[in-house]
Structure formats: structure tokens, C-alpha cells
C-alpha positions as MATLAB code, in Angstrom:
seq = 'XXXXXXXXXXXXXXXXXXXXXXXXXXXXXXXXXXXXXXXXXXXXXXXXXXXXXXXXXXXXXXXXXXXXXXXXXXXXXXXXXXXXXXXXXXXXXXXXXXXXXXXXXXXXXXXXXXXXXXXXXXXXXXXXXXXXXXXXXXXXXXXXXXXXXXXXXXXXXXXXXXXXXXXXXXXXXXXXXXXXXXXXXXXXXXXXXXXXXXXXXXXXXXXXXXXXXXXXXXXXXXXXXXXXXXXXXXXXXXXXXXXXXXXXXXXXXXXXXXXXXXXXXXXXXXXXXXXXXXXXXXXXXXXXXXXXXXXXXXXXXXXXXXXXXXXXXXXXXXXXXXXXXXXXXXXXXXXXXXXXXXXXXXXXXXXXXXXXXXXXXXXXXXXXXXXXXXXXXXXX';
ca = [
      -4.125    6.658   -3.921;
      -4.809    8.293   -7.257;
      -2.636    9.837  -10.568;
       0.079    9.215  -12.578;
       2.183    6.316  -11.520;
       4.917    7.922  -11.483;
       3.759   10.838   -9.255;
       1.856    8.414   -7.088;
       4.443    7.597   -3.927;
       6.633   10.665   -4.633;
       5.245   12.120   -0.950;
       6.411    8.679    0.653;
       9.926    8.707   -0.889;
      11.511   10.392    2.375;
       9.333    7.853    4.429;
      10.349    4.762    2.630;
      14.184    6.322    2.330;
      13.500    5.922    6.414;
      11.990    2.834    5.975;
      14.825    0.988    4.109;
      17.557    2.191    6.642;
      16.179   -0.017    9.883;
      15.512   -3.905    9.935;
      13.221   -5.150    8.167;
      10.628   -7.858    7.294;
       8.789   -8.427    3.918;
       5.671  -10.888    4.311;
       3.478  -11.681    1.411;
       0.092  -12.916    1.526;
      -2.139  -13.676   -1.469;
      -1.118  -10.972   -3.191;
      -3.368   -9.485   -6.297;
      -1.554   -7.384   -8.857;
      -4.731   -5.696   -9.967;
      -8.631   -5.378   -8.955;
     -10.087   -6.846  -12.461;
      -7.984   -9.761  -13.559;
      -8.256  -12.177  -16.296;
      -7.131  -15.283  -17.304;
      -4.385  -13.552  -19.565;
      -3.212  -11.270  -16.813;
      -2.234  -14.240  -14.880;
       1.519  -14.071  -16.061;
       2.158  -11.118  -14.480;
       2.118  -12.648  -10.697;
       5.294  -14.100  -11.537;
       6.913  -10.994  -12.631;
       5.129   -9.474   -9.574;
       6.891  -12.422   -7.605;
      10.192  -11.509   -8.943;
       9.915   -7.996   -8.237;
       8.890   -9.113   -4.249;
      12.215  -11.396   -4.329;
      14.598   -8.664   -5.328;
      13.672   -5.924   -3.284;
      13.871   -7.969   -0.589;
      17.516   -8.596   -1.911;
      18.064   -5.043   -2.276;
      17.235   -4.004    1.197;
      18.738   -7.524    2.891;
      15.600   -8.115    4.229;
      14.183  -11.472    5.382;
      11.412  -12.713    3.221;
       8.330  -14.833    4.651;
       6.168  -16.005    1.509;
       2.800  -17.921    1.658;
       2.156  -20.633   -0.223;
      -0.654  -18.918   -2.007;
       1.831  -15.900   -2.949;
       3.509  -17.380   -6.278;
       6.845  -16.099   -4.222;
       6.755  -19.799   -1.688;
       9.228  -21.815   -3.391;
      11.820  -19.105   -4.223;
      15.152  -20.064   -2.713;
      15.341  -16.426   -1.369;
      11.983  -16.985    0.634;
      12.206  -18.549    4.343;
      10.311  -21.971    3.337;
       9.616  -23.399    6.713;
       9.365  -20.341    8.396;
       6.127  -21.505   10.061;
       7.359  -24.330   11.853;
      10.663  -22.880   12.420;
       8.692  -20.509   14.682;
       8.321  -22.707   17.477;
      11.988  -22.406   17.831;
      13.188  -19.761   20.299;
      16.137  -18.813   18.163;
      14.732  -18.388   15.179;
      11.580  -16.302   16.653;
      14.166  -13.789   18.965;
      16.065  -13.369   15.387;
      12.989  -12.425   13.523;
      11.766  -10.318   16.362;
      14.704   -8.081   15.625;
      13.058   -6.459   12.684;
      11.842   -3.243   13.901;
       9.518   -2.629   10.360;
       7.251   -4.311    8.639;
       6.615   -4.662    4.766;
       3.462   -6.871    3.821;
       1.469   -7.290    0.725;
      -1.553   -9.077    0.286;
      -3.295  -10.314    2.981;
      -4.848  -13.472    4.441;
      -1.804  -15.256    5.419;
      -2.271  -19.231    6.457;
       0.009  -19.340    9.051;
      -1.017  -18.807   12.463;
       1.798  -18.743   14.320;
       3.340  -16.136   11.441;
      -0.186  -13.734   12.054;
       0.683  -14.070   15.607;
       3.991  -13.015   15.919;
       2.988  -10.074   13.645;
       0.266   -9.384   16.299;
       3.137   -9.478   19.016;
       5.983   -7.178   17.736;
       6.393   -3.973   18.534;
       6.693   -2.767   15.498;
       8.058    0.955   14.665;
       6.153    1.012   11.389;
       3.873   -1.407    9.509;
       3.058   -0.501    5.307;
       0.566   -3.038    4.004;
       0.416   -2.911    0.229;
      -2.991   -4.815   -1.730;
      -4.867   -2.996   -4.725;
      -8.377   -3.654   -3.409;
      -9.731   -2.145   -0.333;
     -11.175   -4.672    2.366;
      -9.537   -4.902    5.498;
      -6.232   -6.858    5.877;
      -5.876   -6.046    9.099;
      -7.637   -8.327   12.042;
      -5.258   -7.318   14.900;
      -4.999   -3.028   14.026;
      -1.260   -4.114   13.326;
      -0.808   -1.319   10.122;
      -0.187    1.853   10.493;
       0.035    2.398    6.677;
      -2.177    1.083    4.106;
      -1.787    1.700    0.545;
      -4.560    0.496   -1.827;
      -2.213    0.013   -5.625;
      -0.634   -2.377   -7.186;
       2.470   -3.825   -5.682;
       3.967   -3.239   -9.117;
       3.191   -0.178   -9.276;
       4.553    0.387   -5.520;
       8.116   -1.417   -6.513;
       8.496    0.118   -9.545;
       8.168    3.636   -8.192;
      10.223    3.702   -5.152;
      13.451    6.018   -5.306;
      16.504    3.881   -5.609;
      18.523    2.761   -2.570;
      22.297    1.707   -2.127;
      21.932   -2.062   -1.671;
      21.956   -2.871    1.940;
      23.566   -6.162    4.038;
      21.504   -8.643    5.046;
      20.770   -7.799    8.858;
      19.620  -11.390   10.078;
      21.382  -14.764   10.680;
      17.659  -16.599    9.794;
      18.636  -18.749    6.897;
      21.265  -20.974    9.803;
      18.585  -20.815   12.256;
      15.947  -22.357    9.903;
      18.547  -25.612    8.464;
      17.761  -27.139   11.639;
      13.924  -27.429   10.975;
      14.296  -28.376    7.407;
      16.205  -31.319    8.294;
      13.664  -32.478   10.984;
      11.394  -31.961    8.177;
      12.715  -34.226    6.069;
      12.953  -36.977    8.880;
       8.918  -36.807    9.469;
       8.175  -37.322    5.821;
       9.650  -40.121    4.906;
       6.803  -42.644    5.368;
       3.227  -42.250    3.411;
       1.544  -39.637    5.664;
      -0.283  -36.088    5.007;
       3.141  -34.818    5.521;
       5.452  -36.899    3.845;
       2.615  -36.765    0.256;
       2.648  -32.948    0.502;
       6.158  -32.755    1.038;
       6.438  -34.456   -2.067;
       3.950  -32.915   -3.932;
       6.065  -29.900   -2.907;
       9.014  -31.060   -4.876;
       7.169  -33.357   -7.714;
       4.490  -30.907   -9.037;
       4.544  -29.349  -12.601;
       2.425  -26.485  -13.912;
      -0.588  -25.797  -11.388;
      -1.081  -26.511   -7.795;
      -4.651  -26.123   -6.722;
      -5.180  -26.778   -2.455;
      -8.240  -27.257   -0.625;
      -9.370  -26.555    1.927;
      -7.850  -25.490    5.535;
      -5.763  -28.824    6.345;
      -4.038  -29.408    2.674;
      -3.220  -25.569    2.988;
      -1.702  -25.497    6.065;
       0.587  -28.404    5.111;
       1.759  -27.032    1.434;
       2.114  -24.069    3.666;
       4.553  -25.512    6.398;
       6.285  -28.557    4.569;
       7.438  -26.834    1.093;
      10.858  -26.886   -0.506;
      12.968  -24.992   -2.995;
      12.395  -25.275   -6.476;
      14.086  -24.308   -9.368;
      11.102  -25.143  -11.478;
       7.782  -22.512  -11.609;
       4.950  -23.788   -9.935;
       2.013  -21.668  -10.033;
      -0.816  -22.183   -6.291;
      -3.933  -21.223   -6.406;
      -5.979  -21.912   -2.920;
      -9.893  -21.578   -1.613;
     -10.064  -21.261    1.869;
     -12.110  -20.067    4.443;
     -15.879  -21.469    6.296;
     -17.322  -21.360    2.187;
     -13.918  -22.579    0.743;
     -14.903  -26.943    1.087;
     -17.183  -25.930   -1.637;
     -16.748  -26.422   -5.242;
     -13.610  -27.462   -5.237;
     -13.337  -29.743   -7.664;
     -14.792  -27.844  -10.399;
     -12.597  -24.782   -9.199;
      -9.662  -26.783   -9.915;
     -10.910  -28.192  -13.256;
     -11.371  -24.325  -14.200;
      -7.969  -23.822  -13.600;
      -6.890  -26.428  -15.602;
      -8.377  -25.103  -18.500;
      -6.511  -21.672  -18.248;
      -2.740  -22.890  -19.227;
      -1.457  -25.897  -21.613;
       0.189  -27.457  -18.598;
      -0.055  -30.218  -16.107;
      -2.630  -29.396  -13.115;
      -2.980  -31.151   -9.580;
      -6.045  -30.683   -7.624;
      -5.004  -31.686   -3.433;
      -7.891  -31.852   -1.118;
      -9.456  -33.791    1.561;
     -11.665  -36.481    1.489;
     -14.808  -34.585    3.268;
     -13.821  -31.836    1.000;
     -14.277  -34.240   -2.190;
     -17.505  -35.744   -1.068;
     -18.681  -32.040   -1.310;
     -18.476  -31.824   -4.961;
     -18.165  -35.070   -5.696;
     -20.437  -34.336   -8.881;
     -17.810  -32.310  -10.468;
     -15.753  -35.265  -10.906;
     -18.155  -35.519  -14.613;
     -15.948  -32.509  -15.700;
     -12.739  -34.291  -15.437;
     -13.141  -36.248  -18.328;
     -13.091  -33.014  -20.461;
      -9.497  -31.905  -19.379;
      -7.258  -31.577  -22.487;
      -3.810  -31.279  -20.432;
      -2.898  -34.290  -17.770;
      -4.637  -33.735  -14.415;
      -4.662  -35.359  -11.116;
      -6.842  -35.133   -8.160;
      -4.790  -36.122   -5.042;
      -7.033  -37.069   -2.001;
      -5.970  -37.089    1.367;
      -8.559  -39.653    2.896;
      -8.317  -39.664    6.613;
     -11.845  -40.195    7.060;
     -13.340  -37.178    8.202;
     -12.542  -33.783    9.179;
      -9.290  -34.719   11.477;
      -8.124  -31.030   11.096;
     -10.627  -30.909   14.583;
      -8.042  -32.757   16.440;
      -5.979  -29.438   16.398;
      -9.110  -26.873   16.534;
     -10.710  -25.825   19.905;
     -13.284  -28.299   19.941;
     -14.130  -31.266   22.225;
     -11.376  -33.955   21.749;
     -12.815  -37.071   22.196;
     -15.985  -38.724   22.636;
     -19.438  -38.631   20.609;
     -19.708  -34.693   20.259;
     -16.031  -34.371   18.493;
     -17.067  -37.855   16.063;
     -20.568  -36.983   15.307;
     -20.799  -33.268   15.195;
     -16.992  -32.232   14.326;
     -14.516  -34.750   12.479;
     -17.823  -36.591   10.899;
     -16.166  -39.782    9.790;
     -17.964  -41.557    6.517;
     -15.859  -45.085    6.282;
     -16.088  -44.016    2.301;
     -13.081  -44.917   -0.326;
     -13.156  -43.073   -4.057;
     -12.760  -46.269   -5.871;
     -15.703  -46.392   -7.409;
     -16.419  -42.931   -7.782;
     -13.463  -42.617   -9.763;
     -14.233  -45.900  -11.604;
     -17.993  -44.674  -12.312;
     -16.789  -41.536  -13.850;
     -13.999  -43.328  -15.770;
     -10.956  -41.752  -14.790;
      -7.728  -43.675  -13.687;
      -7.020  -44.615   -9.834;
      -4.625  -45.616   -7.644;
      -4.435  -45.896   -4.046;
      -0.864  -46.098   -2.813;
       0.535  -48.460    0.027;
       4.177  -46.741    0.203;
       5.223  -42.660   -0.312;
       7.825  -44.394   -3.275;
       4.364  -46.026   -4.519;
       2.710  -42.523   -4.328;
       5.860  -40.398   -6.159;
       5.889  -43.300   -8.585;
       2.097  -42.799   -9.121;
       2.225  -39.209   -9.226;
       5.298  -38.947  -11.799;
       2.968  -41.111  -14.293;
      -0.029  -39.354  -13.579;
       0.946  -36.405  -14.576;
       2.400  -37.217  -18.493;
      -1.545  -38.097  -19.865;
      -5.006  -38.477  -18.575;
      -7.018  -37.612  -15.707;
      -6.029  -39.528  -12.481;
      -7.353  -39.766   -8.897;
      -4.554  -40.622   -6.004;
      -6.335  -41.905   -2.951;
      -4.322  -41.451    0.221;
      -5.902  -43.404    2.979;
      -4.179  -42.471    6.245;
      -5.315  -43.297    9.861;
      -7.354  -39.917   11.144;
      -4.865  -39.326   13.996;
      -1.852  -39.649   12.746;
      -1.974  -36.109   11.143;
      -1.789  -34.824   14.769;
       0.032  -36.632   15.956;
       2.768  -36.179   13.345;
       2.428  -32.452   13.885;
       2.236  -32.134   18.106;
       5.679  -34.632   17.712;
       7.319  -32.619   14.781;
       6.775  -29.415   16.823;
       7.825  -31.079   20.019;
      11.089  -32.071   18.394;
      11.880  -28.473   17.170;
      11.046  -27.211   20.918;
      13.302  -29.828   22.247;
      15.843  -28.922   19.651;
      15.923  -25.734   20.900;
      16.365  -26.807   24.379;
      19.208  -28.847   23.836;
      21.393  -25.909   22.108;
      20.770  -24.245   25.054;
      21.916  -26.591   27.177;
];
């Protein structure tokens, strides 16, 4: 859509007047506020994310943030709306929204992509400034290519509406199972702190670390600004994408991947000496690609070790020691947040998690059995 911003949406303003009146659902993606941006222009995705968080206060709708949206941590945003999902409750509340209100695209959460797929929805508006396709399942029925900025800034002015939805209640009940899983050192109990610990920039690679930042978050008070790679090409580079980013802001930066993600561009770990602000590289070592024990793939046996999960029976020790930066390898999650606290005040660190390449599952299959069973129970 072309001309003037403030003649842009004036031919929607009766649609979205219609739009606001039924229940509603904002989700946001990784949202870009502009189809050029540079390293300056990078403060405006948290004005962007404030504008997001108060229309969705304005029209009392629900709001369902990825991690890679700058919006995730907001205490208006429905953290652990992914895992809440397997609950029945929770899902036949959400399911009441009859519209749909999405910007950006490329959300991480499955289940959250699939119950879009499922609704019947009365009207879907997808909102990114560049135009590729957002749309995998033919869910949208209206696609504007602007700026969400621009979009928000334009629409007419509505009387504030209630809140329509009882989610907030319905999600306590996974939050605090969340907490019980992540008290011991684990992929979920280090992201869940890293969720609450982290100061300045958040960098996550690749699919695994993403998916857990994206389920396990909590509420902060503090900005924390995500960046992600994902994808088939996103275990590449990812190291020296995160040192990039380091070198953007005057601020802490942690880079969280996997191990077989590391050994990728283990080279890159040569730049790390040149960071001027404190930065730590937090590796999640469960030797080899375990995020195959929850992909449709053979799951046992020779073809899932050899050709999938690939382990290596490698530590970063003296990786980390050969390119002189500091290391520690935890034996506790208080030894890790103790670790991490220090870590990020000076110097360039490397946190070695070394978990057993199962337990990820595992800890995932019983987390979402609990919820399920949860469910049952209230039922009952």
C-alpha cells in the first residue's frame, strides 16, 4: 500500500472499526519495522513493541508474543502460551477469538502455528513491511505490506474495550509446573534462567535453544533485546553473528547455542577476544543433535546416532582455553546462575552445559504430560 501515511488505511477504518468490536487475538512474529534497517534504527523495535502492547490493551485483546518479537517478556504478553496449549482449557478459551491480528511472521511455536491453522477464523489481517509470504497454511485473508508503526499509528481511535478472555488464570497453572521442571541443571532449568538473569542482548541458536527461550520465558521488568537465526542455514555462523551483535550496543551480550551448532563455527571463537563490552557464550552440550528425539525421524538404533543426532564425545575446554577466553563448566543450576551473574560484569566467557542427550525429551514429553494430566484432573 502506497501514499501519505496518514491517508494510507483511511479505506480500512470501517473494516478495522468492525474488527475491534468481536474477540480478538494479536500474535507477533519477528516483526520488522522497516525493509532497510540499520544498526541505529534498532531502537525503534522497542517503541514498535510498546505500541503492539497497548493496542492490545486498548482492544482487551489477548497477546501471544514470540521470543524473537522484542514484545516476549512484557507482563501483558501470554509467556507460556506454548506449553499452556496442551491444556484443554486454555486452548477452548483461546479458540473463542473469532479474529485474528498478526504481525511479522515466522513464529517458533508449533503448536501456536497450528492452532492458527485450526480456527475458524472470521477474519485474519497480517501486518509485515516486506513482501514474502507469511502465510504456509492460506490462513490470511488480509495482508498489508507497511510498517506496523505506521499501521498503529493510523488507525481511527476506539473506546477502550474489556478484556474478553479469562487466559491469564488458565495459564498460572503451567507457569507453576514450569517452575517445578527447572529447578535442577537441565536445558530447561539454564534457559529458564537465562530468561530471568540476562542483561542487554540475547542472541539464540539454532532450532532447540529457540524453542526453549520460546516456551520457558518469564516476566521482566528489565529490557532485554533477542535476536535469533533459525531455519535448515541458521547452525551456520553463529558465533560470529552473535559477536556482530555485540558490537552494535555498549551493553552486556549472551550468545546460547548448541554444542553441534558451536562446532560449526568454532573458528569464530578468534573474534571473541575483540569484544569491548562483557560477553558470554552459553553452550548447551548434549552431545549431538538431540532435538531428533522429538523430530520425525527413526528413534533409536544406528540410522537416528549416525545419520541424525551425530554424537562427537567433544567438551569446549580447550577450545575455549586455546583461544584464551574464560570457562566454566557448571555441576549445579546455582553453580550456573552464579557463573553467569560474574560472567557478565567483564570479559569474554564460555559456559559449558554438559547434559545427558535424552534428558531434553524426556523433560519435555513429562512436562507436557503433567499439563495434560492437569487438565484431566480439573475435570474430574
Amino acid at each position: 500500500m502506497n501514499g501519505r501515511p496518514v491517508q494510507r488505511f483511511q479505506r480500512l477504518n470501517s473494516e478495522w472499526e468492525a474488527l475491534a468490536q468481536q474477540r480478538g487475538l494479536i500474535v507477533v512474529g519477528r516483526v520488522e519495522d522497516r525493509v532497510e534497517k540499520r544498526v541505529e534504527d534498532l531502537v525503534n523495535d522497542s517503541q514498535l513493541a510498546q505500541q503492539i502492547v497497548e493496542l492490545s490493551k486498548q482492544l482487551g485483546w489477548p497477546l501471544l508474543a514470540d521470543v524473537q518479537s522484542q514484545i516476549h517478556f512484557d507482563p501483558q504478553n501470554l509467556i507460556h502460551f506454548d506449553l499452556a496449549l496442551h491444556d484443554e482449557g486454555f486452548s477452548a478459551e483461546l479458540a473463542k477469538a473469532e479474529v485474528l491480528l498478526q504481525f511479522g511472521g515466522r513464529l517458533i511455536s508449533k503448536r501456536l502455528s497450528q492452532f492458527i491453522t485450526q480456527q475458524s477464523w472470521q477474519d485474519v489481517w497480517l501486518v509485515d513491511p516486506l513482501p514474502q509470504r507469511l502465510d504456509p497454511d492460506y490462513c490470511v485473508k488480509r495482508r498489508l505490506i507497511c510498517s506496523p508503526a505506521d499501521f498503529i499509528a493510523d488507525l481511527p481511535a476506539i473506546p477502550e474495550q474489556p478484556t474478553w478472555h479469562q487466559l491469564a488464570s488458565l495459564q498460572r497453572r503451567t507457569s507453576q509446573l514450569i517452575e517445578e521442571f527447572c529447578t535442577a541443571l537441565s536445558e530447561l532449568g539454564v534457559c529458564h534462567q537465562l530468561a530471568q538473569l540476562a542483561r542487554g542482548q540475547l542472541f539464540i541458536g539454532n532450532s532447540l535453544p529457540a524453542r526453549l527461550m520460546n516456551m520457558l520465558g518469564t516476566h521482566r521488568q528489565i529490557t532485554l533485546r533477542v535476536f535469533a537465526n533459525r531455519g535448515a542455514s541458521g547452525i551456520d555462523g553463529l558465533i560470529a553473528t552473535g559477536y556482530g551483535i555485540s558490537c552494535t550496543r555498549q551493553e552486556p551480550t549472551t550468545i546460547l547455542l548448541g554444542d553441534t551448532s558451536a562446532l560449526h563455527d568454532l573458528n569464530s571463537l578468534a573474534l571473541l577476544k575483540q569484544a569491548t563490552q562483557p560477553l558470554v557464550v552459553v553452550i548447551l552440550n548434549n552431545d549431538g543433535g538431540s532435538i531428533f528425539h522429538m523430530l520425525p525421524v527413526p528413534k533409536e538404533g544406528d540410522l537416528l546416532e549416525r545419520y541424525y543426532r551425530q554424537p562427537h564425545g567433544l567438551s569446549f575446554e580447550h577450545a575455549a582455553q586455546m583461544f584464551g577466553l574464560g570457562y566454566v563448566a557448571p555441576a549445579s543450576l546455582d553453580a550456573f546462575a552464579t557463573a553467569y551473574s560474574q560472567a557478565l560484569t567483564v570479559g569474554v566467557t564460555l559456559i559449558e552445559v554438559n547434559v545427558p542427550h535424552q534428558q531434553v525429551a524426556d523433560d519435555l514429553t513429562a512436562l507436557g504430560a503433567a499439563l495434560r494430566e492437569e487438565e484431566g484432573e480439573r475435570r474430574i
